[in-house]
N, C-alpha and C positions, 0 to 999 in steps of 0.2 A: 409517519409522513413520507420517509422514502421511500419504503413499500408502493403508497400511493403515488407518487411523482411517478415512479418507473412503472407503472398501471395506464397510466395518464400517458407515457413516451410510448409506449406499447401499441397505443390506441390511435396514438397522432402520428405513427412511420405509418410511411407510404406504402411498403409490403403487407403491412396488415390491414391499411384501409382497403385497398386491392383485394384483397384476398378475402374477409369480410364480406367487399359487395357483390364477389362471382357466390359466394354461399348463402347470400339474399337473394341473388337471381336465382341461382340455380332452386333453393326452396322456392322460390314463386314459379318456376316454370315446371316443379311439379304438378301445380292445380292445371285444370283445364281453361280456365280462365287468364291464367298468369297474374294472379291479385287474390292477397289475403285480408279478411276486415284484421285492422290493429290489434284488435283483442285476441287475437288466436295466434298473432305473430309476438304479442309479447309475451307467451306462454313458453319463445323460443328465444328471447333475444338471449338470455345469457349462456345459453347453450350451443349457440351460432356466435358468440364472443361478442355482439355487437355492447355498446356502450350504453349507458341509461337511457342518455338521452341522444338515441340515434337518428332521430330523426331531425330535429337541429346540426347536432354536431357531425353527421353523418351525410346521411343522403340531397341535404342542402347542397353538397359541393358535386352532388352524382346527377341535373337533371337530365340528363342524357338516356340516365336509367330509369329512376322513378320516379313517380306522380301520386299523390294523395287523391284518391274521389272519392265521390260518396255516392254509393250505390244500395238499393235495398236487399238486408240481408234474405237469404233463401229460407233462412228456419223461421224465423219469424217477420218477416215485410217489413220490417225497420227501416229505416235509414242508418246505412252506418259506413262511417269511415275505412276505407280500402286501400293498401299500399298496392299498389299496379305497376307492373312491367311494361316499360311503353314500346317496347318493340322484343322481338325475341328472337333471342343471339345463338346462332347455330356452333358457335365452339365452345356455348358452355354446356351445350345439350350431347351430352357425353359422361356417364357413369362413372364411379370408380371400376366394377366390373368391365367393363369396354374398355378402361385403360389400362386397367393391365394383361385382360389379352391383347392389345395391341403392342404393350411395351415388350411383351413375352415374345411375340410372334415378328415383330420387327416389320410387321405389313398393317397395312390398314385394314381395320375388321369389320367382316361382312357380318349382314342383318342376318339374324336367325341363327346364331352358332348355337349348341348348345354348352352355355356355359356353366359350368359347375359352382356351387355356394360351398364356401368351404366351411363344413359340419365338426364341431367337438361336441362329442357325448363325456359327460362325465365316467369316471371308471366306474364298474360293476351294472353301468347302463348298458348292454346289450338288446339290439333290436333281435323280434325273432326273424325267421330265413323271410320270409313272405312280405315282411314290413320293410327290413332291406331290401328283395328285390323293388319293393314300389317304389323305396327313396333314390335307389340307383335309377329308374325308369323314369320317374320325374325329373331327377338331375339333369338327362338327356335332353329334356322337352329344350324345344329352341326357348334361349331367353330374350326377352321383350324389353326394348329398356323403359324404363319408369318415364322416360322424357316422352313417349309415346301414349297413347289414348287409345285403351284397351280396352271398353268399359261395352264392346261390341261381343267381347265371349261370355259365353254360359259362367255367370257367376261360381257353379260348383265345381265347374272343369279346371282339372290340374294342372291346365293353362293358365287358368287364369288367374290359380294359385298363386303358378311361378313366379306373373308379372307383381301380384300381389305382395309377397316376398321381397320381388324387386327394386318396390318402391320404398316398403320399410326399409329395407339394407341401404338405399341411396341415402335416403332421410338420415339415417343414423349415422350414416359415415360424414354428412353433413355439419353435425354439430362437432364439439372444437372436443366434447367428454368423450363422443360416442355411444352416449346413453342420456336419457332423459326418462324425466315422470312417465309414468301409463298413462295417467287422465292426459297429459299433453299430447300424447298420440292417438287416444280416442276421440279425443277434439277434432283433430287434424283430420283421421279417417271420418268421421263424421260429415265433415266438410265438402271431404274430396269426394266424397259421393260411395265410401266401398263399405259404408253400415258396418258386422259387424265381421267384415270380413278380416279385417287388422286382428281381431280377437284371435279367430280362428286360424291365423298365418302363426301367430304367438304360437296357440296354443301345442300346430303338429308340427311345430321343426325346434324343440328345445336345442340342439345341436348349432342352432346359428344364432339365436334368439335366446336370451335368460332375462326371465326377470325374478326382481329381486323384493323379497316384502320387507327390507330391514328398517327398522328405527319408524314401524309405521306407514311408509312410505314405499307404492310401488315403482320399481323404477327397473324402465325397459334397457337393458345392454347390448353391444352389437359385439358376440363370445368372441370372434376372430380379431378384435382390438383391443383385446387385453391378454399376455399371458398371465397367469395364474394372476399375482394384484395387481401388475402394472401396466399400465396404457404404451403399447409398443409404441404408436406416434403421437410425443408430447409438442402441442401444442403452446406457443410463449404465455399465452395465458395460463395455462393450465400450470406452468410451473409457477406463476404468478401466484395461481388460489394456492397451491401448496405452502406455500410461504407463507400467504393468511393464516391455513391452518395449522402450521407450525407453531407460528406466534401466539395463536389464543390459548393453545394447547400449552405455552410456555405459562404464560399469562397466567391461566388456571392451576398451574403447580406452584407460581411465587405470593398467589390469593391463600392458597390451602397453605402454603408455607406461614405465612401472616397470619393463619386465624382467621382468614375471611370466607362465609361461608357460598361453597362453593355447591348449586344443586345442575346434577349433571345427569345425562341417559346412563346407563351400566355399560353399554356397549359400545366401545369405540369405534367408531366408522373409517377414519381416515388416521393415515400416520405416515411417519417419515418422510416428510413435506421435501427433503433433496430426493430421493430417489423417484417417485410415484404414487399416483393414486389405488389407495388399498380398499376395495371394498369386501368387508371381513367377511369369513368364510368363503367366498365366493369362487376361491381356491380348493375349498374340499369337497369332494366327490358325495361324501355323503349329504353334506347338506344340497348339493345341487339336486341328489335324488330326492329330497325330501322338496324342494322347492320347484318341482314341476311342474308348478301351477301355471294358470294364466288369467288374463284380467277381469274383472267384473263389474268395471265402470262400476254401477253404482252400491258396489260391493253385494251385492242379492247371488244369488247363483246365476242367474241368466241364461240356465239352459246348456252350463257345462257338464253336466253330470249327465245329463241325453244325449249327447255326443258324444263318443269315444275318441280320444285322443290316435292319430294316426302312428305317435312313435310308443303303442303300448305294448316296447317289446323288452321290458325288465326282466330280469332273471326272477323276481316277485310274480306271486300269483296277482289276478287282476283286482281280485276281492282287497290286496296289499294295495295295489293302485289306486282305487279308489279310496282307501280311509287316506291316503294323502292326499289325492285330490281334495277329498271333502277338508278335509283339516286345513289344507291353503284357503279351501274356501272360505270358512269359516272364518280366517286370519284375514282375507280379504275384506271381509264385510263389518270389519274395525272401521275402515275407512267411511262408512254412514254417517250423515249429519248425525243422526240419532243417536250415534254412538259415542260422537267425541268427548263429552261431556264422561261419558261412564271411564273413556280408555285416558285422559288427562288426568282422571282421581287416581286412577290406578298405577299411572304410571309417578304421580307424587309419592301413593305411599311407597311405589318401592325404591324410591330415593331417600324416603325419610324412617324406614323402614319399620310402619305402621302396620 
């Protein structure tokens, strides 16, 4: 119950209502519309920190900012509910990239700089010479901020990459973890109109982008906001869930103490609820080589294995690259409806060790 009160005082300070609604704006003036249907924003609300029930307890006290309509959705002509932006606010439309070259440079920063994404390869990942010069050449291109409507360049131009990039990196830096599910950024890119060009941004810049297939579950990470386990900027929520997961994790050894049976994954995900969030392995180099992968929405291949990855510059032969590609892939396409029924049994008996 304390835990929850101070969850509860968390939610109700003024700093974090504040802070909350520039992170709801700012996701909405992502779209080119400035309004998301409800269903694709509650794919985000816990990962943008908002509250259950945010739309009562929240954006009731903000009408200034938004408005509920109902408009018909694009993919199927529905009618459907819309949080909308009713005006749009030129000092929230300002990146993290843009601010800190501006905090860097001590001047206000001009449109078109080229700004650099800052890249970690895992160790024994080596690009060959030719794949680094592209990534250095691309680095260069002028960046675009995401708050801008680009959707006027050649989809496969490495412009249009960048802004591409862009906007993932915005998104991500968005939310309070700095990561979130795949299917929830496939939704999103879906949405905003860049098909499956989100995939394809994953898939050639593992160095800024990692995703993860742990415990089942794909989940997109933004590399430059975590060192090795920990989240550099914790957010008061985030120490909040730590302390949930602390507690269950308590919880769970005084069950097994008593004799109560306890059915669990084998692999721990998260630990040490004071220090930071740990997502296991995701510190060591080998399994980042091994997890190279990238998304498959409906877990099928969808056409990654016809595309050569842009960072295929491993010290492994290609014919190595690919049996991991294919083997993520493979580990991808768990996630099938088709499938969960088979990977549920599988995952009982190896709990009960059948």
């Amino acid at each position: 119950m304390t835990l929850h009160k101070e969850e509860l005082a968390i939610h109700n300070s003024p700093p974090h209502r504040n802070d909350v609604v520039n992170r709801l704006a700012k996701l909405l003036m992502l779209t080119k519309a400035v309004r998301l249907p409800l269903h694709i924003l509650d794919k985000f609300k816990f990962d943008l920190g908002l509250p259950t029930n945010y739309i009562t307890f929240l954006l009731s006290d903000y009408p200034d900012y938004f408005q509920i309509c109902e408009y018909k959705n694009p993919s199927d002509g529905k009618e459907t509910l819309f949080l909308e932006l009713i005006s749009w606010r030129n000092e929230l439309a300002i990146s993290e990239m843009e601010k800190r070259a501006s905090f860097s440079d001590g001047v206000k920063l001009k449109k078109g700089l080229p700004l650099r994404f800052s890249m970690k390869l895992p160790n024994g990942f080596d690009l060959e010479k030719k794949v680094k010069n592209w990534v250095d050449t691309w680095q260069d291109l002028p960046y675009i901020s995401p708050y801008e409507n680009s959707f006027h360049l050649g989809p496969n131009s490495d412009q249009a990459e960048k802004w591409t990039v862009a906007v993932l990196h915005e998104l991500l830096w968005l939310l309070v973890s700095k990561k979130t599910e795949g299917k929830n950024v496939l939704c999103l890119g879906e949405y905003l109109g860049f098909g499956n060009r989100f995939k394809k941004a994953l898939m050639h810049f593992p160095g800024i982008f990692y995703v993860s297939n742990k415990i089942r579950t794909q989940t997109v990470v933004l590399k430059e906001a975590y060192r090795k386990d920990f989240l550099m900027e914790k957010h008061p929520l985030m120490g909040m869930r730590f302390r949930y997961i602390h507690l269950m994790n308590k919880s769970e050894k005084f069950r097994k103490r008593d004799g109560v049976p306890v059915f669990r994954r084998k692999r721990k995900v998260m630990s040490n609820a004071d220090e930071g969030e740990v997502i296991k392995e995701d510190d060591k180099s080998v399994e980042e080589n091994k997890d190279l992968n990238l998304l498959s929405g409906s877990g099928s291949n969808d056409g990654f294995d016809d595309e050569p990855s842009k960072a295929q510059g491993h010290k492994g032969s290609s014919s190595q690259y690919s049996q991991i590609l294919r083997r993520n892939l493979i580990e991808s396409a768990k996630h099938c409806k088709s499938e969960e029924v088979g990977s549920v049994k599988k995952e009982y008996a190896d709990v009960v060790g059948t």
